[in-house]
Every structure is written in structure tokens, then in C-alpha cells.
PAVEX-885794 format. One line per 2 residues: number of its first residue (from 1); for each residue x, y, z of C-alpha. Coordinates in Angstrom, 2 decimals, padded with zeros to 5 digits. Layout:
N
NUM = X Y Z ~ ...
% end
This chain:
242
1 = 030.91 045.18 -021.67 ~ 028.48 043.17 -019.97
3 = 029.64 041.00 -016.73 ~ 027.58 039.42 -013.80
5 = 028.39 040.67 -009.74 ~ 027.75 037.66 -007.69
7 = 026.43 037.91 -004.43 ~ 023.57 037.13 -002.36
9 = 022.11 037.59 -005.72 ~ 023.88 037.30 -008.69
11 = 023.16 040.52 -010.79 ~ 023.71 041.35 -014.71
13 = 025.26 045.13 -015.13 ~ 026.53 046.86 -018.47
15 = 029.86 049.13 -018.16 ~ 030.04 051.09 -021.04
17 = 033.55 053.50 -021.36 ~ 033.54 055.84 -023.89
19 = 036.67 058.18 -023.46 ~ 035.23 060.09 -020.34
21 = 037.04 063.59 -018.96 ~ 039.31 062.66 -016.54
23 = 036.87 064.37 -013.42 ~ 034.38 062.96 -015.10
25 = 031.89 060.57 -012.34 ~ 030.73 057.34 -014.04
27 = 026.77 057.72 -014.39 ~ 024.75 054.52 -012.73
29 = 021.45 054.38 -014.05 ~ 018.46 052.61 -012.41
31 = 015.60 051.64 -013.85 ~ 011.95 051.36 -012.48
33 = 009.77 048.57 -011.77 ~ 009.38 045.41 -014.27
35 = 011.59 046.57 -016.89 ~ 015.68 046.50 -017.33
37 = 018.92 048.61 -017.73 ~ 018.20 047.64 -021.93
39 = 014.31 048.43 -021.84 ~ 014.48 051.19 -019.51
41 = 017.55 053.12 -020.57 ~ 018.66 051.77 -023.81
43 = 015.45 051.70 -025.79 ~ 015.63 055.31 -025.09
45 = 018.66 056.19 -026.20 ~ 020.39 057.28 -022.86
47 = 023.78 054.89 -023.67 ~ 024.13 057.33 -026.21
49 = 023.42 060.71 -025.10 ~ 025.70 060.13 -022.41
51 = 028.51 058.79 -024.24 ~ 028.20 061.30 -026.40
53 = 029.18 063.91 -023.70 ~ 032.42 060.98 -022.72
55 = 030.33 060.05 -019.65 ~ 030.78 055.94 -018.59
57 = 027.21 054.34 -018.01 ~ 027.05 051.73 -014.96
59 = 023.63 049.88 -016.06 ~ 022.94 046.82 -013.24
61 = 019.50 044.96 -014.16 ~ 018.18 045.16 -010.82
63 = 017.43 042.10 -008.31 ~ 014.36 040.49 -009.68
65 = 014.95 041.86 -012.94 ~ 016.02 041.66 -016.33
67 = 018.93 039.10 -016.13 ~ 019.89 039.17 -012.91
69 = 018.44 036.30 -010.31 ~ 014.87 036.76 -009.05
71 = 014.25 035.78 -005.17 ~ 010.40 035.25 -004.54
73 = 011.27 036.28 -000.66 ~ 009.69 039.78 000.13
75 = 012.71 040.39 002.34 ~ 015.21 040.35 -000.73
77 = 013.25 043.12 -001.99 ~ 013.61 046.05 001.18
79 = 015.54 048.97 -000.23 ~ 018.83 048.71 001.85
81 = 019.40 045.05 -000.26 ~ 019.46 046.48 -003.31
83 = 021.40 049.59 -001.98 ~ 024.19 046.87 -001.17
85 = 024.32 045.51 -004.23 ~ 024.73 049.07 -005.51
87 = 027.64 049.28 -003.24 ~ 028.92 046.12 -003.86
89 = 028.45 046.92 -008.14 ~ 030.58 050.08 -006.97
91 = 033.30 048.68 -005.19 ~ 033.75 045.62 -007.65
93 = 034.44 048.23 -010.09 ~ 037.02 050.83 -007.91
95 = 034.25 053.82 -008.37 ~ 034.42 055.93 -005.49
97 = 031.43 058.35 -006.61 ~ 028.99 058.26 -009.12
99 = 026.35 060.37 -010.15 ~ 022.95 058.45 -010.17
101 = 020.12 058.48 -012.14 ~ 017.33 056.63 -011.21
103 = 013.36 056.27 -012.60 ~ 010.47 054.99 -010.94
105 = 011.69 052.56 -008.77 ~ 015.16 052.85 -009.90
107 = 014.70 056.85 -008.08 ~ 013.14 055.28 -005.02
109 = 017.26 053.19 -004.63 ~ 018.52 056.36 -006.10
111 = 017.22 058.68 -002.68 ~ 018.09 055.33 -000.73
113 = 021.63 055.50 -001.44 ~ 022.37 058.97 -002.01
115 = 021.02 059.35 002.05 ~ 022.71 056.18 003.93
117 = 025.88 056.73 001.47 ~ 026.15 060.34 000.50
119 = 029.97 060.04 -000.02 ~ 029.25 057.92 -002.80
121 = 027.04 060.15 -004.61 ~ 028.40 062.71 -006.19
123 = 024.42 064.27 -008.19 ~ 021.43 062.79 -007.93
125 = 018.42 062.90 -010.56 ~ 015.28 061.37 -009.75
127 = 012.66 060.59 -012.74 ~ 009.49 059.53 -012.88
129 = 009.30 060.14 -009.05 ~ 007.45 062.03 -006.53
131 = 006.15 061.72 -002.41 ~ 003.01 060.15 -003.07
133 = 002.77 055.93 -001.71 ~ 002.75 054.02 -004.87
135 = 000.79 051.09 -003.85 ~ -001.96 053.04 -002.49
137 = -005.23 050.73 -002.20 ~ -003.43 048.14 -003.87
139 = -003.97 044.67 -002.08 ~ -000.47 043.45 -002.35
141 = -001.04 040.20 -001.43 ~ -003.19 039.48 -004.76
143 = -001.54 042.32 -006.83 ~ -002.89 043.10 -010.76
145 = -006.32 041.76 -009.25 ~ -007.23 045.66 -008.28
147 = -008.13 048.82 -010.13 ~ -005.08 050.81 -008.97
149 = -002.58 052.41 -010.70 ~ 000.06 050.22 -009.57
151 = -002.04 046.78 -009.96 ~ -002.33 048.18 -013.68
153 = 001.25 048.85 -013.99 ~ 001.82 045.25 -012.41
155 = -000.43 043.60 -014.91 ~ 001.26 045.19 -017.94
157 = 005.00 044.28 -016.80 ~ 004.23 040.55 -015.43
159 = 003.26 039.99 -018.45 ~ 006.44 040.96 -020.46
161 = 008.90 038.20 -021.91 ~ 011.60 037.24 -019.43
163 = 009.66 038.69 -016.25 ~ 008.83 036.12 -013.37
165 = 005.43 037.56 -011.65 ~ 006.09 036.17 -008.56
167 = 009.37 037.83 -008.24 ~ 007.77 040.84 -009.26
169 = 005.07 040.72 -006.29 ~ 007.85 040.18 -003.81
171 = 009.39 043.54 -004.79 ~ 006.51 045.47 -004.57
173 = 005.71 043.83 -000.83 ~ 009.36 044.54 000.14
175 = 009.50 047.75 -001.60 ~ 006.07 048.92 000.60
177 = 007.59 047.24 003.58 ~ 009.96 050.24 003.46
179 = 007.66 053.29 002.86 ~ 009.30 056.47 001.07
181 = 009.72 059.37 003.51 ~ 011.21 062.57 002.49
183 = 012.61 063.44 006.07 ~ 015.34 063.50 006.59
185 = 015.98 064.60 003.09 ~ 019.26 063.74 000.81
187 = 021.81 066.37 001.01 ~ 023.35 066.11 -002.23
189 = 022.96 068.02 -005.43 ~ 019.36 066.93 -006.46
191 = 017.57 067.19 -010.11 ~ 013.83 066.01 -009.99
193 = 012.56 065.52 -013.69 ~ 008.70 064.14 -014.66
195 = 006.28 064.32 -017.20 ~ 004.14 066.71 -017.22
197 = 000.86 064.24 -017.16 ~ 002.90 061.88 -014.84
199 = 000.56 061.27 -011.99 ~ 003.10 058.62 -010.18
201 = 005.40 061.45 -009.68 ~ 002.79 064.15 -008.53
203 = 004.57 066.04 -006.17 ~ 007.70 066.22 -008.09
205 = 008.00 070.26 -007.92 ~ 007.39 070.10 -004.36
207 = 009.96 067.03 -003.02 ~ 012.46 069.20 -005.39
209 = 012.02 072.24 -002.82 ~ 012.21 069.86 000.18
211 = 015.56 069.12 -000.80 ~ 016.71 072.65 -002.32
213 = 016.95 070.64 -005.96 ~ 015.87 072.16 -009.21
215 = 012.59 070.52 -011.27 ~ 011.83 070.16 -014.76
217 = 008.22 069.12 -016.23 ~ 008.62 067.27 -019.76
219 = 005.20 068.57 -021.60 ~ 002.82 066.35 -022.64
221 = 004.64 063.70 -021.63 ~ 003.94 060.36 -019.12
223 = 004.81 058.09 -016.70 ~ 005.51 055.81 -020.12
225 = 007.08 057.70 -022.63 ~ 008.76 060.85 -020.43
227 = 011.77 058.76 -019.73 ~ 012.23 059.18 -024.19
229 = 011.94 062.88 -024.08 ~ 014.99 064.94 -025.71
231 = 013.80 067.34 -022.90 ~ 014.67 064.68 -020.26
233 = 018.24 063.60 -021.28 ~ 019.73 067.63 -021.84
235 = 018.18 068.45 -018.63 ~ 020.06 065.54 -016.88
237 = 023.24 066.28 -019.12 ~ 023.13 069.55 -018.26
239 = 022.57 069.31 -014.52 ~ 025.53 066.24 -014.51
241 = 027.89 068.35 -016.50 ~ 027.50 072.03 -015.19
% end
């Protein structure tokens, strides 16, 4: 089922129910920067690996993203509004706890709400994520007009069907108007998970230990294609259903 959650910003989220275990937490999954719950997650298979195991997927596209309405305000994009849309997408549907799995970006919300809210959170995983300042050197104000890594990852997405640049560029300056900082750390069951050439999410192994979380390292595999590995979905399934 697909339904809209209108707010501030109206946002476009997939409930999927298979016939989950009755202690079984619904499993909201965020996706990173430029893409969407369907390129991000269901591309690569995740709807099905975790219905497979009777878990129920929560899949919002994101403000600015996919479906949902895209504000060209840098102030729509700070981390606490889309952690209230979270909460809102939570409380629309009666879920008290969920566990969360977030990449890129997505784990960037993820850590967001698992700290202000940790009542709501029941595990965390965070892909594709690690300490280090994504927009580092980029020029923010002109961004894909750089050599960075994240003016190259801007280029490629602003260019995909459906994507509104401008929207995107608001993100990013609201995003890095709110730096990442790992203290104080979250203080709920934590899974870090990156490939094992993934230079956005150097660090992983370390943040893991800040937060007494476990790590896994997907060989061979990318910022890109990691999110794909086998390797990545059993170790989330495992960690969400020990």
C-alpha cells in the first residue's frame, strides 16, 4: 500500500504487511541522498528479504525526494524537519517503535531520531555511513561545479528523472547547516554496515565502538552497489531478529 502523510510537506510512504510475528517492530527504511524508498531499497531487493522473515517495511520518500513535495528553502531541509515527519509517518500509523534502517543520508535521520526520540527506536542500523563531514570542500552554494566527492555525487543524482536540482541543493545546505557529531552518542542497539571500498563511510568501525554497536565491512563492495550485497541484508536481518 502506498498513501501520502500531509503536512508541512506532503510526503509519499509505502506500508508493506506481510504476516509479521506478533513482537515483531515494523522496519522504516531511509534512503540516502537523491534517490527514493523504490530506487534505494526496492531495486535492491530489501521489500523482500524482509518480508520474507514477516517483518512490515515503512518506506517514506523523503522531503525533497522521490514523490513527496520538494521545498527549495534550506531551512526545510535541517535534520529535526525530517525527524518530524518521521514522527508524524509514525504516529499516523499507531507504531510505537520501529527499528530503523537508514543509508547515506537516510543513516544521518536514522542517528537523528534514534537520539532526540530513543523510545521510538527500538535497533538502529546505519549504512553507508561514517564520522567524516560529507560536504567537505564542497562550495554549497554552486554545488556539482567542484571536484568533491559530494559535488560528484550531486551531479550524478540531479540529473536523474523525477529529481528537482534545486531541491536537491537545499538539502545538502540544510543538511550541513546541522553538522553530524557523534557526542553525545545514541544509546540504542546500534549495527554500522559499509562497503568495504566505501570512502563516505570511512570511519564506520570506529563510530560503531563510540556507540558500543557491532560493524560489518561488505568486501569489495561501494558506496554504490554495497547497499545490493546479500552480505548487507543477513547482517541487518540478523542483527533485527536476534
Amino acid at each position: 500500500m502506498s498513501a501520502n502523510l500531509v503536512g508541512d510537506v506532503t510526503m509519499r510512504y509505502a506500508d508493506l504487511r506481510p504476516q509479521s510475528p506478533a513482537d515483531a517492530a515494523p522496519v522504516l527504511l531511509l534512503h540516502g541522498f537523491g534517490t527514493n524508498f523504490g530506487m534505494n531499497w526496492q531495486a535492491a531487493g530489501w521489500p523482500q528479504a524482509l518480508g520474507a522473515e514477516g517483518l512490515r517495511v515503512i518506506g517514506p520518500d523523503l522531503r525533497g525526494h522521490g514523490a513527496s513535495e520538494k521545498p527549495t528553502d534550506d531551512g526545510s531541509y535541517l535534520p529535526e524537519r525530517f525527524v518530524s515527519d518521521l514522527l508524524a509517518l509514525l504516529d499516523e500509523l499507531d507504531i510505537a517503535r520501529v527499528d530503523v534502517v537508514g543509508y547515506s543520508m537516510g543513516s544521518r535521520l536514522a542517528w537523528e531520531l534514534a537520539l532526540t526520540r530513543p523510545e521510538r527506536v527500538r535497533r538502529l542500523v546505519l549504512g553507508g555511513f561514517g564520522p567524516v563531514n560529507a560536504f567537505e570542500d564542497a562550495d554549497l552554494s554552486a554545488p556539482g561545479e567542484g571536484t568533491t566527492p559530494f559535488d560528484h555525487v550531486y551531479r550524478t543524482v540531479s540529473a536523474l528523472p523525477g529529481n528537482d536540482p534545486a531541491a536537491l541543493a537545499a538539502c545538502a545546505r540544510g543538511q550541513a547547516g546541522r553538522p553530524f557529531r557523534a557526542d553525545p552518542p545514541v544509546r540504542v542497539p546500534t549495527l554500522l554496515v559499509a562497503g568495504a571500498k566505501d570512502a563516505i563511510a570511512a570511519g564506520a568501525g570506529e563510530l560503531a565502538a563510540t556507540v558500543e554497536g557491532a560493524h560489518v565491512e561488505v568486501p569489495g563492495r561501494d558506496h554504490l552497489n554495497a547497499v545490493s550485497s546479500r552480505v548487507f541484508k543477513q547482517a541487518v536481518i540478523d542483527f533485527l531478529t536476534s
